[in-house]
C-alpha positions as CSV (number, residue, x, y, z in Angstrom):
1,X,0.0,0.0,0.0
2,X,3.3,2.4,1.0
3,X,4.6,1.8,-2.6
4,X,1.3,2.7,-4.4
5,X,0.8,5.6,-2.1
6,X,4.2,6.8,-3.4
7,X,3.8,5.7,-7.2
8,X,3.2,9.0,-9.4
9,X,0.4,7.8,-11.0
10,X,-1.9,7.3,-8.2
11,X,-1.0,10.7,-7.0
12,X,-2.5,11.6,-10.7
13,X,-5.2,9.5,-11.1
14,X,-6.5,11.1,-7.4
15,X,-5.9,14.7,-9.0
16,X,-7.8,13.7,-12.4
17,X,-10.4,12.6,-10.3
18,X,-10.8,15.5,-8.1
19,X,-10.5,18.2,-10.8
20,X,-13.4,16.3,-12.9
21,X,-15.7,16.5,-9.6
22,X,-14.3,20.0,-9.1
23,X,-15.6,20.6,-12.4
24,X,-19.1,19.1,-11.9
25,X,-19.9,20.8,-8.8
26,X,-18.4,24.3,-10.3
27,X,-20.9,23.8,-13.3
28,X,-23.9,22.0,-11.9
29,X,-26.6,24.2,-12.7
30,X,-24.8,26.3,-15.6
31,X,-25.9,25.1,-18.1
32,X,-27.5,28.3,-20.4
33,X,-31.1,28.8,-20.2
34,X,-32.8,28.1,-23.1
35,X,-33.3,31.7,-24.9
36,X,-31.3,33.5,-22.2
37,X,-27.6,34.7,-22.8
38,X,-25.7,36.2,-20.3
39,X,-22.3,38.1,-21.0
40,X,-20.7,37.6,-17.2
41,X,-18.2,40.3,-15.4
42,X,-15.6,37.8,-15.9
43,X,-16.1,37.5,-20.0
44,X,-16.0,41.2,-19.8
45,X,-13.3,41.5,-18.1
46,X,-11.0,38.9,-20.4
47,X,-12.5,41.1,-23.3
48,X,-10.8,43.9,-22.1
49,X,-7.8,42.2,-21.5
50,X,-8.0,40.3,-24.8
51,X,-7.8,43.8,-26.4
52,X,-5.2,45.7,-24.2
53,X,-2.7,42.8,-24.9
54,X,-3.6,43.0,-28.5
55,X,-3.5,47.0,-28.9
56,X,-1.5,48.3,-26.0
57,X,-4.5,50.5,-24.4
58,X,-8.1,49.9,-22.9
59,X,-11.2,49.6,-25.5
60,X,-13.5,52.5,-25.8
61,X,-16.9,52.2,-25.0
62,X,-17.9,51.7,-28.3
63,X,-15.1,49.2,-28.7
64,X,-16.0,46.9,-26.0
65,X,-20.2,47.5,-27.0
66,X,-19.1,45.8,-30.4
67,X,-16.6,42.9,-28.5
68,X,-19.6,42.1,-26.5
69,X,-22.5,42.2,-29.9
70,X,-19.4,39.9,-31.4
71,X,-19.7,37.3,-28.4
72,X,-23.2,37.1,-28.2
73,X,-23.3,36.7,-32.1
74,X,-21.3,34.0,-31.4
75,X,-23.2,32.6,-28.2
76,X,-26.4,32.5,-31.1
77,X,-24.5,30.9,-33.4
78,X,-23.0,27.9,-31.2
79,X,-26.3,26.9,-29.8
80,X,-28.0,27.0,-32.8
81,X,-25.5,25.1,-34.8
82,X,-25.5,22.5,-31.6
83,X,-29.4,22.2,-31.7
84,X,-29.1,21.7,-35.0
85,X,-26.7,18.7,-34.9
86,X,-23.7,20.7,-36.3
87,X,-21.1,20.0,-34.1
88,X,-21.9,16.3,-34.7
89,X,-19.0,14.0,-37.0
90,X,-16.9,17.6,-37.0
91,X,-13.4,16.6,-37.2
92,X,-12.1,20.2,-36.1
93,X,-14.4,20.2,-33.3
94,X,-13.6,16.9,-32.3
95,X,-9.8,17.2,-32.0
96,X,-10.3,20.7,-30.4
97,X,-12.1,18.7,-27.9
98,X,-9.6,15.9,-27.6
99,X,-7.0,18.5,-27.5
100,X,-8.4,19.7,-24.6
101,X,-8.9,16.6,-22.9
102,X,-5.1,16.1,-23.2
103,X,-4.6,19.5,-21.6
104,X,-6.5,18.3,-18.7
105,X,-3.9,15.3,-18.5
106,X,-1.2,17.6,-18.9
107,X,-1.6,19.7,-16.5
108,X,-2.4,16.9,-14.1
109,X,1.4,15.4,-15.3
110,X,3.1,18.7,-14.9
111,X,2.9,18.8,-11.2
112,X,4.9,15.9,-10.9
113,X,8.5,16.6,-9.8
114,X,11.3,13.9,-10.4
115,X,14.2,13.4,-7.5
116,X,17.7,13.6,-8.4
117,X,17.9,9.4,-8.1
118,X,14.2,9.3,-10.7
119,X,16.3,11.4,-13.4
120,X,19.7,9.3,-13.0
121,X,17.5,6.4,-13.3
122,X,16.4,7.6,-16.1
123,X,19.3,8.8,-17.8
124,X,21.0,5.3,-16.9
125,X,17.7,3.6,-19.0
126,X,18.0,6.2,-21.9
127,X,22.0,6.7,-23.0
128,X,21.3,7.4,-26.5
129,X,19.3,9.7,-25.9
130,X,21.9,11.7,-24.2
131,X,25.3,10.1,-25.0
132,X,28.3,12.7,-25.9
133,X,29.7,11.4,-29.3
134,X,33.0,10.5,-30.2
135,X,34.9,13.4,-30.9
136,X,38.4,14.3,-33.3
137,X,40.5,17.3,-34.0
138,X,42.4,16.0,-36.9
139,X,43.8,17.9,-40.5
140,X,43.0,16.8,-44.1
141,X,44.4,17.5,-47.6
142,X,42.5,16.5,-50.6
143,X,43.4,14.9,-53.5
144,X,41.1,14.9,-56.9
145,X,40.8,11.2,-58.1
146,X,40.2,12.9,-61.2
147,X,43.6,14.9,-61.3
148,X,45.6,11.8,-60.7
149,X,44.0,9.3,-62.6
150,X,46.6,6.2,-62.2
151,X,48.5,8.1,-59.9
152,X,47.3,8.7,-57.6
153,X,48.1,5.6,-55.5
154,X,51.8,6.9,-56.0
155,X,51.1,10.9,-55.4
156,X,49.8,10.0,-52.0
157,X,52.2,7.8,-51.3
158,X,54.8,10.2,-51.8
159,X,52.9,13.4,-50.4
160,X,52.3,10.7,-46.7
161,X,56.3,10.3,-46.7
162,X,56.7,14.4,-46.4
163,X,54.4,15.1,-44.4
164,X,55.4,12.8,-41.9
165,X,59.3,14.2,-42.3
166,X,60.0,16.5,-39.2
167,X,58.6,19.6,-40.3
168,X,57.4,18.5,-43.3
169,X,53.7,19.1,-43.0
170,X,54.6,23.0,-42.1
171,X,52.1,24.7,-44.6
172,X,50.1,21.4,-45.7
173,X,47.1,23.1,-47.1
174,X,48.8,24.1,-50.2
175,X,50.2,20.9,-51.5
176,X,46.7,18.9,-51.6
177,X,44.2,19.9,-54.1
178,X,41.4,22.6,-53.9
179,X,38.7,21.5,-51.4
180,X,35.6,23.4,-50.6
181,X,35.4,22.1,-47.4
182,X,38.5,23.5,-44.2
183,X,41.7,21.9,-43.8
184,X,41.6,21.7,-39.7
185,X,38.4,20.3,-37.9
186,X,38.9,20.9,-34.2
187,X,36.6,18.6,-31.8
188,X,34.4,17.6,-34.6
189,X,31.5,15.1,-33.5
190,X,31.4,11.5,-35.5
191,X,27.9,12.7,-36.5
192,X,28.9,15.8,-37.8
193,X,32.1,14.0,-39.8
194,X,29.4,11.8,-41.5
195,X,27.6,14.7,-42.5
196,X,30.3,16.6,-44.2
197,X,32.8,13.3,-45.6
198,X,30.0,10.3,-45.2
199,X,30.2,7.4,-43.5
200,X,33.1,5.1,-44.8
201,X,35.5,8.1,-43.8
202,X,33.9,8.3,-40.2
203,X,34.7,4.7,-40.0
204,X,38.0,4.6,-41.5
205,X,38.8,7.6,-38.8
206,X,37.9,5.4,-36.1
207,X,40.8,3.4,-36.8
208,X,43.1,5.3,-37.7
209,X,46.4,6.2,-35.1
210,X,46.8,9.3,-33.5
211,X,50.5,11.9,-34.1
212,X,51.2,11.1,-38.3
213,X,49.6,11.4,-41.7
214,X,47.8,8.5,-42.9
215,X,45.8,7.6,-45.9
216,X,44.6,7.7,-48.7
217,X,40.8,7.8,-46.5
218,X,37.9,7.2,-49.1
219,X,35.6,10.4,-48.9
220,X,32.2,11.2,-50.3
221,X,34.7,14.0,-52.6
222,X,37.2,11.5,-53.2
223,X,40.5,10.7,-50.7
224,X,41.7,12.5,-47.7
225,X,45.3,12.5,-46.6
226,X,44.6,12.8,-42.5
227,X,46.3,13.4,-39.3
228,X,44.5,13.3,-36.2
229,X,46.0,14.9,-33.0
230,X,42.9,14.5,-30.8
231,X,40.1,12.0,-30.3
232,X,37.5,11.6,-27.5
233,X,35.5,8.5,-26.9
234,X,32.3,8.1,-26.8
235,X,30.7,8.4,-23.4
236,X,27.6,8.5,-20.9
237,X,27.7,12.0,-19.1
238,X,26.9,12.5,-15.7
239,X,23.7,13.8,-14.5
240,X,25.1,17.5,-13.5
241,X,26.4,17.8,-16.8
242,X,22.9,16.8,-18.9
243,X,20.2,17.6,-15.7
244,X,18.2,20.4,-18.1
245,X,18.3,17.7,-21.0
246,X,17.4,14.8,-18.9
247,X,14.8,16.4,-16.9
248,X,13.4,18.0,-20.3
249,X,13.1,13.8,-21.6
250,X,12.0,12.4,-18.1
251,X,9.3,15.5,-18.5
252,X,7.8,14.5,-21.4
253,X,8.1,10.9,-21.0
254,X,5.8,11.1,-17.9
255,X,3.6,13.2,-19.8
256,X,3.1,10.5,-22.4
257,X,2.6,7.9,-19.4
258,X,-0.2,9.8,-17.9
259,X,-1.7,10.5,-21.0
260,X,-1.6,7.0,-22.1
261,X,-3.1,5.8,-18.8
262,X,-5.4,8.7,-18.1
263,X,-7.0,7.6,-21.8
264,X,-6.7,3.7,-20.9
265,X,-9.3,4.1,-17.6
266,X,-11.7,6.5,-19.7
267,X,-11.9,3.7,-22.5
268,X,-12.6,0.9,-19.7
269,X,-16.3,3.0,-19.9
270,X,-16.7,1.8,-23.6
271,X,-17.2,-1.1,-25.6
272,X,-15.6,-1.0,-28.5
273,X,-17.0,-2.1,-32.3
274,X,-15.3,-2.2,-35.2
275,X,-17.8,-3.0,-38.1
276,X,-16.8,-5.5,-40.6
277,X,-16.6,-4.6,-44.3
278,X,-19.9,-4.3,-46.2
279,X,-20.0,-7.9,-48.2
280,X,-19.4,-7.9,-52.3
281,X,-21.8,-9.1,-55.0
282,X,-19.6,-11.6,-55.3
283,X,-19.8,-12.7,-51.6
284,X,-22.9,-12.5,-51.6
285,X,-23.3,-15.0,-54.2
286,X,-20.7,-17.7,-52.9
287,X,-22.7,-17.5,-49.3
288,X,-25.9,-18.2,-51.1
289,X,-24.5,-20.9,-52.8
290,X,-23.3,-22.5,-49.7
């Protein structure tokens, strides 16, 4: 009983509860009069805030006459169209109503708030969702497949052995080809490297050493000479360093729980049909005949 006391959805299912009753009891006997409209202080009153928002400055008398004609035009309107069956099989005004069915549930969901052990729990469960990528800070220099033709097995061969001479890399930029893309990438995430070189180079980088020039590294503009000085594994952060983006997840995960469940005990009131398929001619004919 302690544990279900504690459990966040029990404290939500209690609060759905009490805000529907709320809401009866706050509405029992408000329902309009038949014929009789009444424009309230309180609509007044958001009608003149509705307008100072919207325009800086109070309405003028004749302003706010013609905001109230406006909402009992459309008090008419609504009832009619309701006695009339118009709000019936509406799609808008039956995911407005939904909508705000959900906002009941969310605002139900929001009051929940998660302890420092409830977010690391959940960070632990989620680590894609918040795992720091494996990082490089390496140089490239381009060569044009295209420019080389045949030789280019043997001009990359000889460019590797001067670059990795003592000193010999000392302006690099200028002896590979022109690239559109920078010569020096400093802390670049894997996903990023993907974006801008593709995939086989990403994976290729990942096994490359660290301190010389190696290659050629197939690229999505051709081969890369490359010479990382810098990598960072992959890793889980710790809470302090992701608590805004966890709590942001955890957040709207609960939300979706609560919604899920808060929907799940209003459809325990229903029984559900789904109506078969109208039968074909043809069906029709091969059940008579049977």
């Amino acid at each position: 009983m302690k544990r279900i006391l504690k459990e966040p959805l029990f404290h939500f299912l209690v609060l759905g509860a009490l805000l529907f009753a709320g809401y009866g009891v706050l509405n029992r006997g408000t329902a309009p009069l038949p014929g009789r409209i009444v424009v309230s202080q309180g609509q007044l009153a958001s009608m003149r805030e509705a307008f100072l928002r919207t325009w800086q400055r109070p309405p003028t008398g004749e302003e706010l006459d013609g905001l109230i004609q406006d909402r009992v035009r459309e008090e008419v309107y609504c009832r009619e169209a309701m006695a009339l069956g118009l709000d019936r099989d509406d799609t808008i005004i039956r995911r407005r109503l939904r909508q705000k069915m959900e906002f009941i549930s969310d605002d139900v969901a929001d009051q929940a708030q998660p302890t420092d052990a409830e977010l690391n729990s959940f960070l632990q469960a989620h680590p894609d969702k918040f795992r720091v990528e494996q990082q490089f800070t390496f140089r490239q220099l381009y060569l044009n497949p295209e420019k080389h033709g045949t030789n280019l097995a043997g001009d990359a061969a000889q460019l590797l052995a001067k670059l990795n001479q003592p000193g010999g890399d000392a302006g690099f930029a200028a002896m590979g080809d022109p690239f559109m893309l920078d010569n020096n990438f400093t802390a670049l995430s894997a996903s990023e490297i993907t974006k801008q070189f593709g995939k086989e180079f990403t994976a290729k980088l990942g096994g490359l050493q660290s301190g010389h020039w190696q290659g050629p590294v197939e690229s999505g503009f051709g081969v890369q000479l490359v010479c990382i000085s810098e990598r960072t594994d992959a890793r889980l952060p710790a809470l302090a360093e992701v608590r805004d983006a966890v709590r942001r997840e955890w957040d709207n995960a609960r939300r979706l729980e609560a919604n899920q469940k808060f929907y799940q005990d209003l459809l325990k009131h229903y029984t559900v049909t789904i109506e078969p398929p109208a039968a074909t001619e043809k069906e029709k004919k091969l059940a008579v005949a049977k």
